[in-house]
py3Dmol code that shows the C-alpha trace and the ligand (Angstrom):
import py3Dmol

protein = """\
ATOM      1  CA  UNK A   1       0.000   0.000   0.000  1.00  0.00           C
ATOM      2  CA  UNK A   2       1.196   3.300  -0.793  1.00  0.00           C
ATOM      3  CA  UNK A   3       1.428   5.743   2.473  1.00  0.00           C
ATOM      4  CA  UNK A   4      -0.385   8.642   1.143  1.00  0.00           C
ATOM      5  CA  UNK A   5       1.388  11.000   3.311  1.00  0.00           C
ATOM      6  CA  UNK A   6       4.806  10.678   2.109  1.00  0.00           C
ATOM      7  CA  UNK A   7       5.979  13.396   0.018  1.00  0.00           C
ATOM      8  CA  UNK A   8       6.191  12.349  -3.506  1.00  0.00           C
ATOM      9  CA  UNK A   9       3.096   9.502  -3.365  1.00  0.00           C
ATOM     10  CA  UNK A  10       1.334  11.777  -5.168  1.00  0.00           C
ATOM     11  CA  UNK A  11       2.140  13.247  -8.503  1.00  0.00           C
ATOM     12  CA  UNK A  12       3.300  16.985  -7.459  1.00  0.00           C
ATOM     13  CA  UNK A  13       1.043  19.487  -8.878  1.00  0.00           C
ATOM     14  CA  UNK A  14       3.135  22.579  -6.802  1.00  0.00           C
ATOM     15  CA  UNK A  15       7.022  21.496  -6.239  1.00  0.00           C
ATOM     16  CA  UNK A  16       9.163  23.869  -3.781  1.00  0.00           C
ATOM     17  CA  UNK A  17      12.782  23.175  -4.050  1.00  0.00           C
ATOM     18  CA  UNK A  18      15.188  24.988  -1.730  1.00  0.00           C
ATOM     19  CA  UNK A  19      13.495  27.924  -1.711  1.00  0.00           C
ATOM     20  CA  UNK A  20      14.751  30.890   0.336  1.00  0.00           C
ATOM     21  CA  UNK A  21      13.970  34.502   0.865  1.00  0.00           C
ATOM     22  CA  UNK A  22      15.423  37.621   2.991  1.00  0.00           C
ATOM     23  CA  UNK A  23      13.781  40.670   3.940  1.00  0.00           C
ATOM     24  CA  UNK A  24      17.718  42.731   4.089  1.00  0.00           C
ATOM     25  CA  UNK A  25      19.645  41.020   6.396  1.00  0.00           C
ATOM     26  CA  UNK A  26      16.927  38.590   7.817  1.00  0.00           C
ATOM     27  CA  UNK A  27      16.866  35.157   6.819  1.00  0.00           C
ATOM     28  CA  UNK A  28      13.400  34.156   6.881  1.00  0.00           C
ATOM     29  CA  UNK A  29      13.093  31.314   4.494  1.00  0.00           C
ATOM     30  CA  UNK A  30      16.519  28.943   4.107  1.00  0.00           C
ATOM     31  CA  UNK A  31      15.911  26.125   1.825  1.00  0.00           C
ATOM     32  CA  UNK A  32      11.983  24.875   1.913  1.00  0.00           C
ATOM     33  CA  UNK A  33      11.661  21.727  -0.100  1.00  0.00           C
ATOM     34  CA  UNK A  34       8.143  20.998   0.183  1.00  0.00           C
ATOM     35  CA  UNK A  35       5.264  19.361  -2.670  1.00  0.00           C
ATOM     36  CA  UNK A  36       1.882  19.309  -2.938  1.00  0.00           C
ATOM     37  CA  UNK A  37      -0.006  17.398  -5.168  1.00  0.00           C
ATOM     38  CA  UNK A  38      -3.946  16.371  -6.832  1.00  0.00           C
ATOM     39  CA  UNK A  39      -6.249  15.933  -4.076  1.00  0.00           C
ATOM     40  CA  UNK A  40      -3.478  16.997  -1.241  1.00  0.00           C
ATOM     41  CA  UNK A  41      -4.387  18.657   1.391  1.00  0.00           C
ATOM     42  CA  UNK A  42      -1.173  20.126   3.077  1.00  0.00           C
ATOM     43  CA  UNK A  43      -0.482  22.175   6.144  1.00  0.00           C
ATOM     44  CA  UNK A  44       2.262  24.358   7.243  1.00  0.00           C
ATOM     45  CA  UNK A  45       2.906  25.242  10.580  1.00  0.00           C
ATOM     46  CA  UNK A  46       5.100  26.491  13.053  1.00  0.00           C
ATOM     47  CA  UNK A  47       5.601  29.516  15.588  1.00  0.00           C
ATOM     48  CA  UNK A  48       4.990  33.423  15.132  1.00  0.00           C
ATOM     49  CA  UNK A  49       7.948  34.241  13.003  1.00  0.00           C
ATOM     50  CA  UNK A  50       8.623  30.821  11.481  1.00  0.00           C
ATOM     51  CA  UNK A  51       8.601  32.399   8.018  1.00  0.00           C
ATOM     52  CA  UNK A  52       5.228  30.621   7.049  1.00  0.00           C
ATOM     53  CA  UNK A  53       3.737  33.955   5.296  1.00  0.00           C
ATOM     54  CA  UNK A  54       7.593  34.538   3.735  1.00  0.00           C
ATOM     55  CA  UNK A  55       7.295  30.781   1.849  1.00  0.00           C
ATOM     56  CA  UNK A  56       3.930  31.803   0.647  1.00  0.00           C
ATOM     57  CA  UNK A  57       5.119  35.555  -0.615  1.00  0.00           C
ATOM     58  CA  UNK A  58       8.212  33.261  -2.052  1.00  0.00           C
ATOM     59  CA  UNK A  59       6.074  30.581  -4.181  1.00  0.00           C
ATOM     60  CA  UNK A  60       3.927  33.831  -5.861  1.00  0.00           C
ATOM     61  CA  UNK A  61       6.754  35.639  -6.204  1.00  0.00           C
ATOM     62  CA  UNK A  62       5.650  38.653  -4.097  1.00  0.00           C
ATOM     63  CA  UNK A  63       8.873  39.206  -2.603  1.00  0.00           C
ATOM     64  CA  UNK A  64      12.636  38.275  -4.331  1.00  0.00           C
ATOM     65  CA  UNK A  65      13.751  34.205  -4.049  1.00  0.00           C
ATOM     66  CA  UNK A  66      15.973  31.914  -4.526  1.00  0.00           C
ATOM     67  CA  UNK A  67      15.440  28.280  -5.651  1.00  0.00           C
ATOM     68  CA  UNK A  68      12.625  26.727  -7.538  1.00  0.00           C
ATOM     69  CA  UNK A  69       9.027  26.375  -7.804  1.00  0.00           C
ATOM     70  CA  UNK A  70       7.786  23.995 -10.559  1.00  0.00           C
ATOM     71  CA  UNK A  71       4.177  24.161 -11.077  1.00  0.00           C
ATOM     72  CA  UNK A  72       2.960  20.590 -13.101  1.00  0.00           C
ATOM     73  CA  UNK A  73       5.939  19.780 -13.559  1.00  0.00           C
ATOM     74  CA  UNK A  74       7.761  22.598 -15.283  1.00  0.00           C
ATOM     75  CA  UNK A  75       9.791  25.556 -13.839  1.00  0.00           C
ATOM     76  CA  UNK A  76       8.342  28.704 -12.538  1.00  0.00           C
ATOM     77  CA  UNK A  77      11.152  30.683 -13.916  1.00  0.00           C
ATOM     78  CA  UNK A  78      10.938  34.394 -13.706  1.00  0.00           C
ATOM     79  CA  UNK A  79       8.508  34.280 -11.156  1.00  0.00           C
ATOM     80  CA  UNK A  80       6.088  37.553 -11.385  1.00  0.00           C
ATOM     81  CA  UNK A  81       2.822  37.594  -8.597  1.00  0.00           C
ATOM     82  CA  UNK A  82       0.416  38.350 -11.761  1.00  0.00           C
ATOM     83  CA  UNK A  83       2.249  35.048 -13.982  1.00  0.00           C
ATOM     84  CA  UNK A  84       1.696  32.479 -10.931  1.00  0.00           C
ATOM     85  CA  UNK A  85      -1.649  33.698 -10.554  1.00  0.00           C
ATOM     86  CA  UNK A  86      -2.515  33.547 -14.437  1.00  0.00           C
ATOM     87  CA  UNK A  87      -0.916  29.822 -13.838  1.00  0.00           C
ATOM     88  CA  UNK A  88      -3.501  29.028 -11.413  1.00  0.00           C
ATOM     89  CA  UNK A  89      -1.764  29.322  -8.265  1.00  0.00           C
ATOM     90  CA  UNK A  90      -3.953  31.647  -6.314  1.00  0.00           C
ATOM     91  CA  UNK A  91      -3.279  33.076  -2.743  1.00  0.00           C
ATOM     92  CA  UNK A  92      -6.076  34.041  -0.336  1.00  0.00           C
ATOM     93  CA  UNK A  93      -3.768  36.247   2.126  1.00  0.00           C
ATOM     94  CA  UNK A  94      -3.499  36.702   5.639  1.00  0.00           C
ATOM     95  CA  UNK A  95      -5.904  39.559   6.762  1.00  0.00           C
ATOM     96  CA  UNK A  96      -8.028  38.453   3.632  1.00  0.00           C
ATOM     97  CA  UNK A  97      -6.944  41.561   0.953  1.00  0.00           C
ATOM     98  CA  UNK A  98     -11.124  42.160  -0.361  1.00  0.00           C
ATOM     99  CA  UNK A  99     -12.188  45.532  -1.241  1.00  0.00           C
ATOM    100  CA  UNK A 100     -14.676  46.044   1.654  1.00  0.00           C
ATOM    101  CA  UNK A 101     -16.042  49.250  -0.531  1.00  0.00           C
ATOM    102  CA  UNK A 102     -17.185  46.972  -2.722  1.00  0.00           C
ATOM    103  CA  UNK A 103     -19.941  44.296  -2.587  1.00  0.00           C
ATOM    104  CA  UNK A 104     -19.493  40.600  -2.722  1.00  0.00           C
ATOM    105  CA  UNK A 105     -20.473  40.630  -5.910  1.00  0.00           C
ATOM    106  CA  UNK A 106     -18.059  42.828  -6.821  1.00  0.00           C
ATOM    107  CA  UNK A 107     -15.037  41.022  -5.314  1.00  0.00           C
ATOM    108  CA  UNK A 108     -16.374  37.960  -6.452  1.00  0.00           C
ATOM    109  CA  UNK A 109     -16.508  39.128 -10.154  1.00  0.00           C
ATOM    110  CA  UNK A 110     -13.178  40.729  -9.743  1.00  0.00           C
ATOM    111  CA  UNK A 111     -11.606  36.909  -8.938  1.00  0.00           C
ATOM    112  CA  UNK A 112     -12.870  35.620 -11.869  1.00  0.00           C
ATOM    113  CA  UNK A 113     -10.923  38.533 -14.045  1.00  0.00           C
ATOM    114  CA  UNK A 114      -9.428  35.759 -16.421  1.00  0.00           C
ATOM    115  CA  UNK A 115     -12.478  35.294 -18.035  1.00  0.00           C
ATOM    116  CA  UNK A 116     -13.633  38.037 -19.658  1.00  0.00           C
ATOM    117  CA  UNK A 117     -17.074  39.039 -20.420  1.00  0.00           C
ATOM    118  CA  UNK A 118     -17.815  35.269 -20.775  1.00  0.00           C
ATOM    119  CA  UNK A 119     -21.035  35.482 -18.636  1.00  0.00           C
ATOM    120  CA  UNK A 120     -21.472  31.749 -19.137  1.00  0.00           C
ATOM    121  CA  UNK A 121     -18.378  30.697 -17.251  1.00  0.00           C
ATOM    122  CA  UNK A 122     -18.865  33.557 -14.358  1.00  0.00           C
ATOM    123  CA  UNK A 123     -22.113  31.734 -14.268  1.00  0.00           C
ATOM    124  CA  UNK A 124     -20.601  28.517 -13.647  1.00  0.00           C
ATOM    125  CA  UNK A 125     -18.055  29.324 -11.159  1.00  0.00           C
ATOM    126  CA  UNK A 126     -20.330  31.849  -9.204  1.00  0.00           C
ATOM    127  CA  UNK A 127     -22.736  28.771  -8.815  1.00  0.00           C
ATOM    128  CA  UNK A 128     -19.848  26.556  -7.377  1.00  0.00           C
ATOM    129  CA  UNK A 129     -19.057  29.136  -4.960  1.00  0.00           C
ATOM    130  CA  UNK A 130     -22.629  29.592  -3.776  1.00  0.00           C
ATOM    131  CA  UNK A 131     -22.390  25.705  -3.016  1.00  0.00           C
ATOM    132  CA  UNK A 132     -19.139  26.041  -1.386  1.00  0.00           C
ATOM    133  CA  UNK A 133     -20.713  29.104   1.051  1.00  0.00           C
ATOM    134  CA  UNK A 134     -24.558  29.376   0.690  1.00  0.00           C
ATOM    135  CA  UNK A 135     -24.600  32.367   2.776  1.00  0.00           C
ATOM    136  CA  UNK A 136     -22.113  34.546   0.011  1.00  0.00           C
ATOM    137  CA  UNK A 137     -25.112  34.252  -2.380  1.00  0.00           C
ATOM    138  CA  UNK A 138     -27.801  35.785   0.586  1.00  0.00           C
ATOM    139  CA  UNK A 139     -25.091  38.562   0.845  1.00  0.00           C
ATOM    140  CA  UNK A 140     -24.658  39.262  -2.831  1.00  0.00           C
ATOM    141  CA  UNK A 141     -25.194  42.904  -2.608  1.00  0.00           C
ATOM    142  CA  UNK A 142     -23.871  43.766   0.632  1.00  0.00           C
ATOM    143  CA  UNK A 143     -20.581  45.898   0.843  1.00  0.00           C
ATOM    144  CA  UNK A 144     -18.250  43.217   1.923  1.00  0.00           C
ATOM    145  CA  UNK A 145     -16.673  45.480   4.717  1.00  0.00           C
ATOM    146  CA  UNK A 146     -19.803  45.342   6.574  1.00  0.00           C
ATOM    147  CA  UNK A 147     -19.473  41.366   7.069  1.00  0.00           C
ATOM    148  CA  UNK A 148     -18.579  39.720  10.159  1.00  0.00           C
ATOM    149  CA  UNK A 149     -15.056  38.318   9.722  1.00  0.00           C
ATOM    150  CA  UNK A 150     -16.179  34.646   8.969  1.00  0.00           C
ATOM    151  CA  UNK A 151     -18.171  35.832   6.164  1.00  0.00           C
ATOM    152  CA  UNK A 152     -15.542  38.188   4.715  1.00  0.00           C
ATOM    153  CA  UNK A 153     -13.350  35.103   4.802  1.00  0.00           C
ATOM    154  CA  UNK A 154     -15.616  32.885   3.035  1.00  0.00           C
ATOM    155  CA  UNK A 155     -15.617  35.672   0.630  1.00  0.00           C
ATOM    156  CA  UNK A 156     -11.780  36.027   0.436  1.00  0.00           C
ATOM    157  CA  UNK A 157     -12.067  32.199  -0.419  1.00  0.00           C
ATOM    158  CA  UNK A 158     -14.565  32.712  -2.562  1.00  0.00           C
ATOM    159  CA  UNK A 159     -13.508  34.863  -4.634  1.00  0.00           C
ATOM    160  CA  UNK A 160     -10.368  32.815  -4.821  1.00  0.00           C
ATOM    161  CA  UNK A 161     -12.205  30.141  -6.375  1.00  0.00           C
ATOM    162  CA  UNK A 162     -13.339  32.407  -8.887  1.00  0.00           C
ATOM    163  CA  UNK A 163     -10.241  32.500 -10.303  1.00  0.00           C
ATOM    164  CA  UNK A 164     -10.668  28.791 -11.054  1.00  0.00           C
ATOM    165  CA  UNK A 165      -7.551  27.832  -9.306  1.00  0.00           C
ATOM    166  CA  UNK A 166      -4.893  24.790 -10.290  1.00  0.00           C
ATOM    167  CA  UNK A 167      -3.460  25.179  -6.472  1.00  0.00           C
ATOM    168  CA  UNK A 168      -5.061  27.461  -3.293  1.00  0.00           C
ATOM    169  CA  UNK A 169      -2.681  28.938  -0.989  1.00  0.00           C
ATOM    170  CA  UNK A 170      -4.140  30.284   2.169  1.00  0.00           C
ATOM    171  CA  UNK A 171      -2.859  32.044   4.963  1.00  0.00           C
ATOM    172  CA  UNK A 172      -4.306  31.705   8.134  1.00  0.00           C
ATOM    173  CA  UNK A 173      -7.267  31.991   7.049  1.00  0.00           C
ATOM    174  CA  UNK A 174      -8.915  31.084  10.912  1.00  0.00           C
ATOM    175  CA  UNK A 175      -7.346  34.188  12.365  1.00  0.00           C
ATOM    176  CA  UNK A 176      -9.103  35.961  14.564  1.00  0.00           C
ATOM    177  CA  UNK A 177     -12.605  34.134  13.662  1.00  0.00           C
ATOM    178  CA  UNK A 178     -14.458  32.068  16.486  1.00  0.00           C
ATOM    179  CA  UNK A 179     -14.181  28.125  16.389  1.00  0.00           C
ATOM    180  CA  UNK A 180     -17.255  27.807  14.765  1.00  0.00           C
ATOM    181  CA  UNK A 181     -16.913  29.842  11.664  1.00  0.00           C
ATOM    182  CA  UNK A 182     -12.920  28.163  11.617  1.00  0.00           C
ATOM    183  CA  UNK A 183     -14.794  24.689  11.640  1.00  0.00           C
ATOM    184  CA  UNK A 184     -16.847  26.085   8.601  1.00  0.00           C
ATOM    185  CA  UNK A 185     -14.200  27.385   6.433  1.00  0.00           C
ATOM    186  CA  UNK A 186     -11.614  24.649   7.222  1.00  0.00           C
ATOM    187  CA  UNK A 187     -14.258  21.930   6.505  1.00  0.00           C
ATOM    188  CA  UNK A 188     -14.734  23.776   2.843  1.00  0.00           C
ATOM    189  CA  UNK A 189     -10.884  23.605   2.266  1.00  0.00           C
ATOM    190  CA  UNK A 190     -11.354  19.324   3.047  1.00  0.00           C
ATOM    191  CA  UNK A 191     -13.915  19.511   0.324  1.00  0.00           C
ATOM    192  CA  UNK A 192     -11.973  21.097  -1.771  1.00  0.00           C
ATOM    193  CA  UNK A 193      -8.779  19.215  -1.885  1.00  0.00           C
ATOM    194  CA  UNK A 194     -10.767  16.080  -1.589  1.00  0.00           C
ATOM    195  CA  UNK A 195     -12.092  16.988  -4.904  1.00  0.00           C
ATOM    196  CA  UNK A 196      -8.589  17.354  -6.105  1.00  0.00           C
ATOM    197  CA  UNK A 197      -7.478  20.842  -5.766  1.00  0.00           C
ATOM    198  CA  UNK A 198      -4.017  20.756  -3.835  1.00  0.00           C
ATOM    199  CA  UNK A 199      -4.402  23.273  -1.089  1.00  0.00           C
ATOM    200  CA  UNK A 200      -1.323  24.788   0.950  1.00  0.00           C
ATOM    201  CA  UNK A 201      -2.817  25.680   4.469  1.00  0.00           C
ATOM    202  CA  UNK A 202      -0.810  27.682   6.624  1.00  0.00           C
ATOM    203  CA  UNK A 203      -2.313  27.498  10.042  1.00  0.00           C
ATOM    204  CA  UNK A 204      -1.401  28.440  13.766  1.00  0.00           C
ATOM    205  CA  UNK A 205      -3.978  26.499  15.297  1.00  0.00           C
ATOM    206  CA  UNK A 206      -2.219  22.714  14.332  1.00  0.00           C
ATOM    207  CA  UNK A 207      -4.530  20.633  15.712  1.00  0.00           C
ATOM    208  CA  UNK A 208      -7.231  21.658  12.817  1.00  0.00           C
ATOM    209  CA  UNK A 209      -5.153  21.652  10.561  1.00  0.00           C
ATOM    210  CA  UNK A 210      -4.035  18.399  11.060  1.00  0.00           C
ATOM    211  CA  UNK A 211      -7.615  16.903  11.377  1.00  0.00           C
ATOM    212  CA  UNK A 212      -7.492  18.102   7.465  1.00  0.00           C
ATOM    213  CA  UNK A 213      -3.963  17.523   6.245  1.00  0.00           C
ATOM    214  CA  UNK A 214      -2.332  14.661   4.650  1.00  0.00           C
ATOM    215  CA  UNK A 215       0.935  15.471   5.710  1.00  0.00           C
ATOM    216  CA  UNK A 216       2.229  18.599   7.432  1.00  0.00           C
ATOM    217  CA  UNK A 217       5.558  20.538   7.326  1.00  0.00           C
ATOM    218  CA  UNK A 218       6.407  22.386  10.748  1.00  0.00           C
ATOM    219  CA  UNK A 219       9.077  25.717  10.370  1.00  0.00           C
ATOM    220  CA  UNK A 220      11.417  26.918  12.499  1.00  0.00           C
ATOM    221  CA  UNK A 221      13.316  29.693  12.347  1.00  0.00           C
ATOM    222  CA  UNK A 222      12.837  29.705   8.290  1.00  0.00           C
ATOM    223  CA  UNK A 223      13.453  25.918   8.028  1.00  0.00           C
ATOM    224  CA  UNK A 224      11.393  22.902   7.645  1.00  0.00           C
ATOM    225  CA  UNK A 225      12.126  20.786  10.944  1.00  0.00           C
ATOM    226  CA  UNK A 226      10.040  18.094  10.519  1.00  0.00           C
ATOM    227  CA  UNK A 227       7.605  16.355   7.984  1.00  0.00           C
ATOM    228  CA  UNK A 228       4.569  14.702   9.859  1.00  0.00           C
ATOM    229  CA  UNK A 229       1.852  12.200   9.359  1.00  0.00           C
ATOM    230  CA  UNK A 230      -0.938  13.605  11.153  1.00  0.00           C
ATOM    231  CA  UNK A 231      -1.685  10.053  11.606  1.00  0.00           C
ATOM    232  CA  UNK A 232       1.192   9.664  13.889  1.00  0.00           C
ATOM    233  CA  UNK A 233       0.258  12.661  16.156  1.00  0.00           C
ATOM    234  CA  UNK A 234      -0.673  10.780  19.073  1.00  0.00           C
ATOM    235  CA  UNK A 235      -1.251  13.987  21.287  1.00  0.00           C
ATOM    236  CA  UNK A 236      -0.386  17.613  20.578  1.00  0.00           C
ATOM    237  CA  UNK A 237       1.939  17.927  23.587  1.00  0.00           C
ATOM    238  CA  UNK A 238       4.471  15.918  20.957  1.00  0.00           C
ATOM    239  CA  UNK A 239       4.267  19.082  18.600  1.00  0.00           C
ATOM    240  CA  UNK A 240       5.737  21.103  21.190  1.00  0.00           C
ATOM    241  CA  UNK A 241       9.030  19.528  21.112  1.00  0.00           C
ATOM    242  CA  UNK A 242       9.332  20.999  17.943  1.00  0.00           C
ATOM    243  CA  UNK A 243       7.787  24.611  18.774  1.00  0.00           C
ATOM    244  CA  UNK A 244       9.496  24.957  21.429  1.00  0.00           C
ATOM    245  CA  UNK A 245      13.127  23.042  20.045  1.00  0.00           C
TER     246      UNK A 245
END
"""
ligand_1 = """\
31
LIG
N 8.472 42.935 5.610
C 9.360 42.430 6.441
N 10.509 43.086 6.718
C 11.442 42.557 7.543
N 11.320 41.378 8.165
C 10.194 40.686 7.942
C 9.157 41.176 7.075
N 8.158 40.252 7.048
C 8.563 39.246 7.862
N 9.768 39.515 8.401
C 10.520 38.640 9.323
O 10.709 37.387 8.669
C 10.543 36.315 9.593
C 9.459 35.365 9.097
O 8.211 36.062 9.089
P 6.853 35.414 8.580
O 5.824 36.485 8.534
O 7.112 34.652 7.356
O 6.537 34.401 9.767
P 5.241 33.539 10.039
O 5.677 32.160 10.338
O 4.257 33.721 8.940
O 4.697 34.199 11.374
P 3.197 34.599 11.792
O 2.536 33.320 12.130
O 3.423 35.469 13.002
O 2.561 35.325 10.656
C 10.247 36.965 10.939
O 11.448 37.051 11.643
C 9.738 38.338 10.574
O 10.006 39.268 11.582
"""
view = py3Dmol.view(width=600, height=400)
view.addModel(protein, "pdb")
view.setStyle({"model": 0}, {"cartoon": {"style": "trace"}})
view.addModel(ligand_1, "xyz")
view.setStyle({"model": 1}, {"stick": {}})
view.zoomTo()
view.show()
C-alpha cells in the first residue's frame, strides 16, 4: 500500500525546491523543499515568526527568491505575482486583501478577471461558490466590509475560487474568527482538496489543521524541521518539542 502521506506519493502538482527569501539582512526562508499534489491537502505550521507567510510571498513571487518552484511539472522561472496567478496558483492572504467598498459581488466578479465578459463561465463558477458558502449568495449585494469576519473570509475564499484555481494557498485563514466559523471554512478547504485541488494551508492552530492535512511541514526559524503524518500525532503535547526546540 502506498502511504499517502509521504511526500512524492502523489504526482506533485506545486514542487518547492530549496526555496529561500530575505527581507535585508533577515533570513526568513533557508531552503523549503516541500510538494503538494492532486487531491493533497497540506499544512504548514510552526511559531509566530517561522517564516510561514515569507514561503507563501516566495512561491507567488511577491517578494525576491531563490530556488525553484515547478508548477505541473515545469519551472516557474521568472517568477512575477500576476504570472503564478494567471498559472492558477492563487493566494487568499493573511488579513483576507477584499475591497470592503465593494460588494461581494463585486469582489467575487473581480476573482474571476481571467475570463472576460464570458457570462457563461462567471455563471458557472459563481454557482460553485454559492455551493461552497450558501450564505455569500444571501449577501450578494452587501458591501463586503460590513461582514462579520467569517463571512468576509468565506468571501476572500470565494472569490479565490473564482479565479478557477490549479493550487489554493491560504494564509491563516482562521485568524481571529471564532471556532465555529474556523470549523466552517476549514471543513470547505477538506472539500476542496478532496475533490482534487491541492491546497497549501498555513495554520497556527495545528490541531485543525491536522484533522485536514495529509501530511504537514512544521518551520522553524525559516526551516522545515520536521515532515509529519498527522496520523502519527498521538497527542499535541508531541508538537511542542518541535515549537518549542
Ligand atoms: N516585511 C518584512 N521586513 C522585515 N522582516 C520581515 C518582514 N516580514 C517578515 N519579516 C521577518 O521574517 C521572519 C518570518 O516572518 P513570517 O511572517 O514569514 O513568519 P510567520 O511564520 O508567517 O509568522 P506569523 O505566524 O506570526 O505570521 C520573521 O522574523 C519576521 O520578523
Amino acid at each position: 500500500m502506498t502511504d499517502q502521506s509521504a511526500p512524492g506519493a502523489v504526482e506533485p502538482v506545486l514542487d518547492v525546491r530549496g526555496l529561500s527569501a530575505r527581507y535585508g539582512h533577515v533570513e526568513a526562508l533557508k531552503g523549503a523543499d516541500l510538494c503538494a499534489g492532486k487531491g493533497e491537502l497540506i499544512a504548514v505550521l510552526g511559531p509566530n515568526g517561522a517564516g510561514k507567510s515569507t514561503l507563501l510571498r516566495a512561491i507567488m513571487g511577491l517578494i525576491p527568491n531563490q530556488g525553484e518552484v515547478r508548477f505541473e511539472g515545469a519551472s516557474l522561472v521568472r517568477r512575477d505575482p500576476v504570472g503564478v496567478a494567471r498559472k492558477g496558483v492563487v493566494l487568499v492572504p493573511e488579513g483576507r486583501g477584499i475591497f470592503g467598498s465593494m460588494t461581494v459581488y463585486e469582489n467575487l466578479e473581480l476573482g474571476a478577471y481571467k475570463i472576460g465578459r464570458n457570462k457563461h463561465e462567471l455563471q458557472r463558477r459563481l454557482t460553485h461558490v454559492f455551493e461552497l458558502f450558501p450564505r455569500l449568495k444571501e449577501r450578494l449585494s452587501q458591501l463586503s466590509g460590513s461582514m462579520s469576519g467569517g463571512e468576509q473570509q468565506m468571501l476572500a475564499v470565494g472569490r479565490a475560487m473564482m479565479a478557477d484555481p490549479k493550487v489554493l494557498l491560504l494564509d491563516e485563514p482562521s485568524l481571529g474568527l471564532a471556532p465555529r466559523v474556523t470549523g466552517e471554512i476549514l471543513e470547505t478547504l477538506g472539500t476542496l482538496s478532496a475533490s482534487g485541488l491541492p491546497v497549501v494551508l498555513v495554520e497556527q492552530k495545528a490541531p485543525l489543521a491536522l484533522k485536514l492535512a495529509c501530511r504537514a511541514y512544521l518551520f522553524s526559524l525559516g526551516r522545515i524541521v520536521a515532515t509529519i503524518d498527522p496520523r502519527e500525532v498521538k497527542s499535541h503535547d508531541e508538537l511542542a518539542q518541535y515549537y518549542f526546540a
